[in-house]
C-alpha positions as a printed Julia matrix, in Angstrom:
282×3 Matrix{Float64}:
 101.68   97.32  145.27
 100.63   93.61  143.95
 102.44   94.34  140.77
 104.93   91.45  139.42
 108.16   91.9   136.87
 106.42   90.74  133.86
 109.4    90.09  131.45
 112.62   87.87  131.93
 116.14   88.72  131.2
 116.01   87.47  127.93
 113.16   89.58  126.83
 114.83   92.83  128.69
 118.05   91.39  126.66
 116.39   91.24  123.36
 114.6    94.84  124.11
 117.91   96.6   125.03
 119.81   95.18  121.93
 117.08   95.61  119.3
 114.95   98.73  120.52
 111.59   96.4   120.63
 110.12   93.13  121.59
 106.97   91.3   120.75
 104.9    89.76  123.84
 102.48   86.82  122.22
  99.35   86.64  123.9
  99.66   89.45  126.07
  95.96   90.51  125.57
  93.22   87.4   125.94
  90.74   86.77  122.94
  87.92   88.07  125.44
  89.8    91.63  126.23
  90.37   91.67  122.19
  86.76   91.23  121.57
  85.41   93.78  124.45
  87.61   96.79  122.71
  86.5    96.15  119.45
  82.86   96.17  120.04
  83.28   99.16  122.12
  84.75  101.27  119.27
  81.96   99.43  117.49
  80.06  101.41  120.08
  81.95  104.66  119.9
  81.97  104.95  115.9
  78.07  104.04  115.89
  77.56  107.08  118.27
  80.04  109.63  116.68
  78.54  112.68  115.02
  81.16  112.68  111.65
  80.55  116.78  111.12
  82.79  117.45  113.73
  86.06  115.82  113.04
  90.28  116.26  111.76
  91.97  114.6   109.17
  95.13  112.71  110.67
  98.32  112.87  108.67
 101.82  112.23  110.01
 103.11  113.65  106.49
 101.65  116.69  106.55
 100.13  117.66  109.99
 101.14  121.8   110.42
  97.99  122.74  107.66
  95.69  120.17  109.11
  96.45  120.84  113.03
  93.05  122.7   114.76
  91.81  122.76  118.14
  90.22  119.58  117.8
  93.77  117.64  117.83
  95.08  119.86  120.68
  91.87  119.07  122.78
  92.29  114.93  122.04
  94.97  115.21  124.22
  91.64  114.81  127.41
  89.45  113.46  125.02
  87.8   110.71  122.7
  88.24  112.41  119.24
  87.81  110.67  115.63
  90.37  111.46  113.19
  89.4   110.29  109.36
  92.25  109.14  106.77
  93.36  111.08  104.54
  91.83  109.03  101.39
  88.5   109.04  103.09
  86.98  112.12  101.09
  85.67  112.38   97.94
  86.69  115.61   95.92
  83.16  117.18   97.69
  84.26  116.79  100.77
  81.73  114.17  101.08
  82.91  110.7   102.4
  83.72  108.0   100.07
  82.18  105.07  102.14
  80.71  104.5   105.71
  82.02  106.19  108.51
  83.55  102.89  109.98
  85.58  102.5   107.11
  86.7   106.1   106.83
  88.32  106.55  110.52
  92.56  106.89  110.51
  92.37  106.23  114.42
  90.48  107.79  117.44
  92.53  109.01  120.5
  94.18  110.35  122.29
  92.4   109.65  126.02
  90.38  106.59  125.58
  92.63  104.87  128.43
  91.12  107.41  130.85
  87.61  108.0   129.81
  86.41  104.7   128.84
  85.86  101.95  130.93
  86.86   99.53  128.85
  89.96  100.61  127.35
  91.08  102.07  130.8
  90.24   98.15  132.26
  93.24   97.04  129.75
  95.53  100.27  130.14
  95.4   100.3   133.88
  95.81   95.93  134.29
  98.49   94.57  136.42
  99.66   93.07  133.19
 100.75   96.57  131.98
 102.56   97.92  134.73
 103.72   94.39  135.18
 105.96   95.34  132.05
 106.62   98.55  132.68
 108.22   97.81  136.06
 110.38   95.44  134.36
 111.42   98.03  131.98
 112.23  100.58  135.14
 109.34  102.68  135.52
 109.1   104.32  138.79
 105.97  106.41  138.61
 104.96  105.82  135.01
 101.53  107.6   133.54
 100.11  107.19  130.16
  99.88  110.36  128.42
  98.04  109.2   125.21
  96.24  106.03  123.69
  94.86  105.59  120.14
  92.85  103.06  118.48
  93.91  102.62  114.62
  92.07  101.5   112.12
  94.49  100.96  108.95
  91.37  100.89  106.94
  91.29   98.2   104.06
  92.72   99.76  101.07
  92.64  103.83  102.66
  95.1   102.8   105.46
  97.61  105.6   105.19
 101.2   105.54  105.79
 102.92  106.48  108.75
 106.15  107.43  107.92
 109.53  106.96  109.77
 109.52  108.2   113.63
 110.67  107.76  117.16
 107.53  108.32  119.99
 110.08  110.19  122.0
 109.94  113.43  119.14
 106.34  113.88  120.41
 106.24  113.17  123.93
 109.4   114.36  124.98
 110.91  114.24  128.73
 113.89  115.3   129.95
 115.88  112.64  130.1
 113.91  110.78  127.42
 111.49  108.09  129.02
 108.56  107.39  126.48
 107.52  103.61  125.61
 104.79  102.56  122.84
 102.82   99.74  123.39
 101.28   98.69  120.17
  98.68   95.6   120.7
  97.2    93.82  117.84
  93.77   93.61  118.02
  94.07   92.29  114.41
  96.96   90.18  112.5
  99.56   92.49  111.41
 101.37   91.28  108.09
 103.2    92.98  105.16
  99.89   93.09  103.2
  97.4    94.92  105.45
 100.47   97.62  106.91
 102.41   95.87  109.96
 104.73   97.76  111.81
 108.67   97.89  110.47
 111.72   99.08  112.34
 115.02   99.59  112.28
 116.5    97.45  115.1
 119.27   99.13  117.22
 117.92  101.98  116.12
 117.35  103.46  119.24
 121.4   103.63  120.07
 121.52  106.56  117.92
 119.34  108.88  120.09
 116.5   111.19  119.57
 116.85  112.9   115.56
 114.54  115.71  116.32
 111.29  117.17  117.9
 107.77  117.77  117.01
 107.36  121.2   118.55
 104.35  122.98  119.74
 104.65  126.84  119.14
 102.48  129.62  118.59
 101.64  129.16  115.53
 100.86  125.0   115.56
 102.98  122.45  115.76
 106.47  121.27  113.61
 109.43  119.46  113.38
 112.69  121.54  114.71
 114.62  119.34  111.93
 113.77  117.43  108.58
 113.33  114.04  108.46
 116.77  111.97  108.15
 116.51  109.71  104.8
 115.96  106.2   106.0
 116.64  103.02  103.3
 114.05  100.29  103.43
 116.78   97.54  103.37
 117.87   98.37  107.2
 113.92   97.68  108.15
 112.86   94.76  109.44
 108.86   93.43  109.21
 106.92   93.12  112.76
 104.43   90.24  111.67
 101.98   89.25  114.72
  99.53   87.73  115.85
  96.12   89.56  117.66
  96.75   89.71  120.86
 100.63   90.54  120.75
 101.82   93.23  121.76
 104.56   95.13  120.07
 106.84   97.1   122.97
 108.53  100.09  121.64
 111.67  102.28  123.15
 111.17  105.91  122.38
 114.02  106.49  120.3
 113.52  103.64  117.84
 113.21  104.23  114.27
 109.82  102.76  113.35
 106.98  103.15  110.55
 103.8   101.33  108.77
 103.05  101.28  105.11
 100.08  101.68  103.29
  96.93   99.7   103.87
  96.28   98.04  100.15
  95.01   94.73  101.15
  91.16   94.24  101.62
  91.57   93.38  104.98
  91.77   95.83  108.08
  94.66   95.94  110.56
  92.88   97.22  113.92
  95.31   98.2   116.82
  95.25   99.34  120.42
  98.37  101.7   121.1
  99.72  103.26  123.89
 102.32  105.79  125.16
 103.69  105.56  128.59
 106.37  108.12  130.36
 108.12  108.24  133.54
 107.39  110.87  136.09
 109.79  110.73  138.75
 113.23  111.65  137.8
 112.52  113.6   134.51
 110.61  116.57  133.35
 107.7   116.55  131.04
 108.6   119.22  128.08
 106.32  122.37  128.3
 106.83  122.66  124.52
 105.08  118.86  123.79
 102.02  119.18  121.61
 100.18  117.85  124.67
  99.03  120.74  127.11
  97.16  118.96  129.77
  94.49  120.86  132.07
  94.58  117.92  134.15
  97.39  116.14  135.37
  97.3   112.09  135.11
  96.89  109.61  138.05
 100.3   107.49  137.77
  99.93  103.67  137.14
 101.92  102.97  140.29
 104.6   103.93  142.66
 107.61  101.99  142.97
């Protein structure tokens, strides 16, 4: 297999007690640079009259075919903020986009030549994996002063298995800091298990339960560098504020699961017509 334990008991240590753990450097200035122009790239070419709004607080009215087809494909989501009243844009395109996903590891070169490194399932086979896929990727913008909020979560509401195996890898392409919207979490959070599931019915998507109430004071800042990369267990409580700063706050996220020894809900928002190749078998 060629693929090396990446992290050392200390890291697994600090992962199992607090529910995440920050890897400096994991992604070279080079691979940083390469993904960014690409979605340089991407945005240039995208045809904006055929797009979604992305909202985590209020995505039942604004789900549509579009988001359940991003699940295979390269689809541009705007913020929220981006519109005027209109329905005309308020600035450039570039500066408009909430993220683009949800398949860019497997369609483009270049973000599939960082998802599928050696580096990656390096981690993930010292966090256990046995047969691990990615079943989405998204690159978010966290526009300068539009960057929306994502509210309180844990991954493994939306890409359930059963048992739970889902992991977020959040890199930095930018620095993240309390002004321009870094990650925030809850550590330990994850002991608590799963609060509830974002469902996929006939009728759209929703949550089976409201939303615990959460208090700020148990949240703790994720400040880093670009290049980090933020790992994330799939029942940690986690969230972003607000974008008000001038400056952007570009990452590179992805969502891994296990597919030997679990089963992948038929009821995830996810409805794949094609079945993805694993990373590796251990």
């Amino acid at each position: 297999m060629g693929i090396v334990r990446d992290l050392n008991s200390d890291q697994l240590q600090f992962f199992d007690s607090h529910g995440y753990l920050v890897v400096e450097s994991f992604a070279s200035p080079d691979e940083i640079d390469a993904m960014r122009k690409r979605m340089e790239q991407l945005l240039d070419e995208f045809d904006c009259s055929t797009s979604s709004v992305f909202s985590t607080v209020n995505q039942q009215q604004l789900t549509d075919d579009y988001f359940f087809e991003s699940a295979e494909n390269i689809s541009f989501f705007f913020e929220e903020k981006a519109f005027q009243e209109d329905g005309d844009l308020k600035q450039a395109k570039e500066l408009s986009i909430n993220k683009v996903g949800h398949a860019l590891h497997e369609i483009d070169p270049v973000f599939k030549s960082f998802s599928s490194s050696k580096k990656v399932s390096g981690l993930l086979l010292s966090l256990g994996y046995k047969k691990p896929i990615v079943i989405q990727s998204m690159y978010i913008f966290k526009q300068p002063g539009i960057g929306g909020e994502v509210v309180p979560h844990q991954d493994n509401s939306f890409l359930y298995t059963e048992p739970t195996t889902c992991t977020g890898l959040w890199l930095a392409l930018e620095d993240a800091n309390t002004t321009n919207g870094c990650l925030w979490a809850i550590p330990g959070s994850h002991k608590n298990g799963l609060v509830r599931r974002f469902l996929r019915g006939d009728n759209g998507v929703y949550f089976d339960q409201p939303s615990p109430a959460y208090e700020h004071k148990d949240f703790v800042p994720i400040e880093v560098r670009a290049g980090s990369l933020v790992v994330i267990h799939g029942d940690l409580i986690h969230q972003s504020f607000e974008n008000h700063s001038p400056k952007s706050r570009h990452a590179y996220s992805l969502h891994v699961v296990d597919t030997e020894g679990c089963v992948w809900a038929p009821d995830n928002w996810i409805r794949r017509k094609v079945q993805p190749e694993p990373l590796y078998e251990s």
